[in-house]
C-alpha angles and dihedrals in degrees: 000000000000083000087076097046119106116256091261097074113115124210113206107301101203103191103023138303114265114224122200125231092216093095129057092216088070092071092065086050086053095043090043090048093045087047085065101039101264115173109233137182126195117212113236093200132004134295146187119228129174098355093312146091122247116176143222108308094028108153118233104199121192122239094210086072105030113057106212090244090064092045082050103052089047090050090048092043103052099022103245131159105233120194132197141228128196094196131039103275109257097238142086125292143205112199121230140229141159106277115225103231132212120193110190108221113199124204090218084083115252118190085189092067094047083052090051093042085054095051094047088048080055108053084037101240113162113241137162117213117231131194133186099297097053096054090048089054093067128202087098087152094065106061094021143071106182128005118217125201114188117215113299137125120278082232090057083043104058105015099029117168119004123239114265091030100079131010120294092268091058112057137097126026139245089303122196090294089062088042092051091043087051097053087047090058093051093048083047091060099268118135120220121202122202134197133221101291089019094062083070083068095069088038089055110029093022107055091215110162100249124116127228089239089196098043096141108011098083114109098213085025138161106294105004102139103164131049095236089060094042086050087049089050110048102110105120134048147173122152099173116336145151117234139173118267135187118228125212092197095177088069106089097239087055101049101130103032128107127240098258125007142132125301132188115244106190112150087331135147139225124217141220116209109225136204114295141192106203117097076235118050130160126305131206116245100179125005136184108253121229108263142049105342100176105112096161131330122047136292142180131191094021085166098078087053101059125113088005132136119248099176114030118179099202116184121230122187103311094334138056148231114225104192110202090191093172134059103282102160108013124184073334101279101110096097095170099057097031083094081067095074101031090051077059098058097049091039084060096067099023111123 
């Protein structure tokens, strides 16, 4: 009679259920689990497990804190295989916890923040807005895990609006002193994650060793104040396009991921990784392979794209920068890179 029952149907599980990071659903099983307490382990490397394969990022979730009917329903609910496991797996772990979120919200407006805030409501990940006032008044580390700013210029960031042009509470950015406060949350162990325009602000503020790969070649750039210099400059362009990416699915913030797929290039970057001197340096999480990129949309100057890096994670002190310098969740439509982000966020309090 099992044979009739839907695929959801768990047998007991003994040790824990093992859920994959291929689909985003499973990260609103995760947040709703860690809600309740629920003990959960996150695989480093691959394993097998009664007679099948999980990947990196699987989720090993203890069955001491999450009741089958609970594993069930969420199965059920948001249509996940869940597999089982009688023994601890034999791999490393890293061990989970909520992160506590922070989404930075300009003043200088960012669409690209009220489409983040909306994804993070959907897959149900906890989060607290923060404005100015909140970053200048320091001690970020101890209320929050990982700091996200969506895409907007450094300028935006730290200056924000000018006086006379909104009213008086308004005005002004992050200023040196923000800037200062969030470097102090990264050395203390914080990670900030920037999207798409805002990785500039690390670049810029940070003085992570990692290069802009397209300073120059935009034709509506940084910088760029006449129209000689924008025309001069006009050698790369991608206003919305899919291109091929390369995955590098054992790094934490790419479980899930395969090893080539398609990536949204809407006002993004690329980035050189530079010398370092730390034993550590930065480390590629996606790149743009040699070749012919161009997937749908239009491009021009993919050249200047091959063999780059698209997603770099950079340590800095005890904590680390995780630049997202392409579209990974815009508008909210790109489903197969959103896990990106949200890898980010649980990476950030993983232990």
């Amino acid at each position: 009679w099992r044979s009739c029952l839907p695929s959801f149907f768990l047998v007991s599980a003994g040790f824990g259920y093992l859920i994959s990071p291929r689909t985003n659903n499973s990260y609103i099983a995760l947040n709703r689990i860690l809600k309740k307490g629920g003990q959960v382990l996150w695989a480093q490397d691959s394993f097998a497990a009664g007679g099948r394969d999980y990947p990196p990022g699987t989720a090993i979730v203890s069955t001491s804190g999450a009741p089958q009917a609970l594993v069930e329903s969420l199965a059920k609910e948001l249509y996940m295989d869940v597999g089982t496991t009688a023994s601890q797996p034999s791999v490393k772990t890293y061990k989970l916890k909520q992160p506590r979120v922070a989404l930075y919200k300009s003043y200088v407006a960012s669409m690209d923040e009220g489409w983040t805030r909306w994804l993070f409501e959907k897959y149900e990940f906890p989060f607290e807005s923060i404005y100015d006032a909140d970053v200048k008044a320091g001690d970020l580390h101890k209320r929050f895990d990982v700091l996200v700013i969506p895409s907007n210029s450094t300028q935006a960031i730290v200056d924000g609006q000018k006086a006379g042009t909104v009213p008086p509470q308004y005005v002004g950015g992050i200023t040196d002193t923000g800037v200062q406060n969030i470097r102090k949350f990264v050395e203390a162990g914080g990670t900030l994650v920037t999207l798409r325009d805002a990785c500039f602000f690390p670049l810029d503020k940070l003085g992570i060793p990692v290069g802009d790969a397209l300073k120059g070649l935009r034709p509506m750039g940084r910088g760029y104040s006449d129209e000689t210099t924008r025309a001069q400059a006009a050698k790369f362009a991608c206003p919305g396009s899919l291109l091929r990416m390369e995955f590098n699915a054992k790094h934490p913030v790419a479980y899930g991921m395969p090893d080539e797929g398609p990536g949204m290039h809407y006002g993004g970057t690329a980035f050189d990784i530079l010398a370092s001197t730390d034993k550590q340096g930065p480390v590629p999480i996606v790149k743009y392979p040699a070749g012919n990129l161009l997937m749908s949309g239009f491009l021009q100057g993919g050249n200047y794209l091959q063999n780059k890096a698209a997603a770099v994670a950079a340590p800095v002190g005890k904590g680390r920068v995780v630049l997202l310098g392409f579209a990974v969740q815009n508008r909210a439509q790109p489903h197969a890179t959103f896990k990106l982000l949200f890898n980010a966020l649980l990476y950030g309090a993983a232990q």
